[in-house]
C-alpha positions as CSV (number, residue, x, y, z in Angstrom):
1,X,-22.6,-96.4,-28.7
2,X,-21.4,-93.0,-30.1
3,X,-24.5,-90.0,-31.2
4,X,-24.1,-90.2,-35.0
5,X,-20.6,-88.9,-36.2
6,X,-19.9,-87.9,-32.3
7,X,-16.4,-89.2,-31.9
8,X,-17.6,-92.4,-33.8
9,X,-13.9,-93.3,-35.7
10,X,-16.3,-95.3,-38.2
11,X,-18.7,-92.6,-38.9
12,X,-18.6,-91.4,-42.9
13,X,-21.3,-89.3,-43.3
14,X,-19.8,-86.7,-45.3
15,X,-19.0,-89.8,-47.6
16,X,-22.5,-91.6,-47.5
17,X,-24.4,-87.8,-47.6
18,X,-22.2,-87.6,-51.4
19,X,-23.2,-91.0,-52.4
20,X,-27.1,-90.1,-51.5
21,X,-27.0,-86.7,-53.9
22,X,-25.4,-88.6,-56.5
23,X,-28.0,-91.5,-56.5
24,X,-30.5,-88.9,-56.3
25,X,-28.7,-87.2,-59.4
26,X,-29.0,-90.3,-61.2
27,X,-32.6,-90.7,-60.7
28,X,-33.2,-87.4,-61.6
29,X,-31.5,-87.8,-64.9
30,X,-32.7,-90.8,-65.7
31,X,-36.4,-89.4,-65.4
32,X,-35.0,-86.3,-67.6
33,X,-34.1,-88.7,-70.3
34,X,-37.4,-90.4,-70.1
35,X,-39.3,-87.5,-70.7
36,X,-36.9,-86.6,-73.2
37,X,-37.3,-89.4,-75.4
38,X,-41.3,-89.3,-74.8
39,X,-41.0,-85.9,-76.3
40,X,-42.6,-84.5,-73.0
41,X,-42.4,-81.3,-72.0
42,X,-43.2,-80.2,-68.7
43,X,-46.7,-78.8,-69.0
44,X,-47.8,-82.1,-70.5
45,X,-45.9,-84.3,-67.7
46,X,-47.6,-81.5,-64.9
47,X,-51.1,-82.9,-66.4
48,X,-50.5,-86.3,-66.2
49,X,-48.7,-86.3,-62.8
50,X,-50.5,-83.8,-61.1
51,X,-47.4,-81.7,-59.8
52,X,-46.6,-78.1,-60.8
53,X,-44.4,-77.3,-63.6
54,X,-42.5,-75.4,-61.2
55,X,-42.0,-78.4,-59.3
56,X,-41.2,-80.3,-61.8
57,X,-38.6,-78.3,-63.5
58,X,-37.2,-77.4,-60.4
59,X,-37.0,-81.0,-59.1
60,X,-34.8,-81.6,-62.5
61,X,-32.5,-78.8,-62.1
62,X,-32.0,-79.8,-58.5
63,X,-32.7,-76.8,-57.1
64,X,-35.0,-79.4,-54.6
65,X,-34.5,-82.9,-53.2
66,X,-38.3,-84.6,-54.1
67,X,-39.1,-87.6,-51.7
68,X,-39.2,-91.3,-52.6
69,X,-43.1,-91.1,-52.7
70,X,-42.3,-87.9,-55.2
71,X,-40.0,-89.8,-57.0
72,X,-42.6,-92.6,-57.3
73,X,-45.5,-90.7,-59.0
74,X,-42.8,-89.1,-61.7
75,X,-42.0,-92.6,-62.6
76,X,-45.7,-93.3,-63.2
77,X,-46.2,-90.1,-65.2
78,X,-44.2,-91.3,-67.4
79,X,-44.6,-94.8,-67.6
80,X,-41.7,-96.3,-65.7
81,X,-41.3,-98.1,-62.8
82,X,-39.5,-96.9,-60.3
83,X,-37.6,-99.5,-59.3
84,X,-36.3,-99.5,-62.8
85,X,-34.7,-96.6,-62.2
């Protein structure tokens, strides 16, 4: 068995690494819309969910990659499930 990508003629990494950003783009604009439409800002979402409005924003903008677990608690900030999403 070939070290990931190491001379592995299968490996597509590249390929699979775009796919993850853009389901994580996805999610993120999903959650976007959500707050959107709840006429949330971020102040009040920072309250409910407990993470910083820098965070938060930042997490939108995709200057950051949050975690599943990350991911998670937005979702119940705002009322959604995450595996809705």
């Amino acid at each position: 068995m070939f070290p990931v990508g190491d001379g592995d003629p299968d490996f597509q990494g590249e390929t699979h690494w775009n796919e993850d950003i853009a389901y994580v783009q996805r999610i993120k604009g999903i959650l976007r819309g959500e707050r959107l439409a709840k006429g949330m800002n971020f102040r009040q979402l920072e309250k409910i969910s407990g993470m910083s409005f820098g965070y938060l924003a930042n997490s939108e903008r995709s200057e950051n990659q949050p975690t599943v677990l990350t991911f998670r608690r937005w979702c119940r900030a705002l009322g959604v499930r995450f595996e809705d999403v």
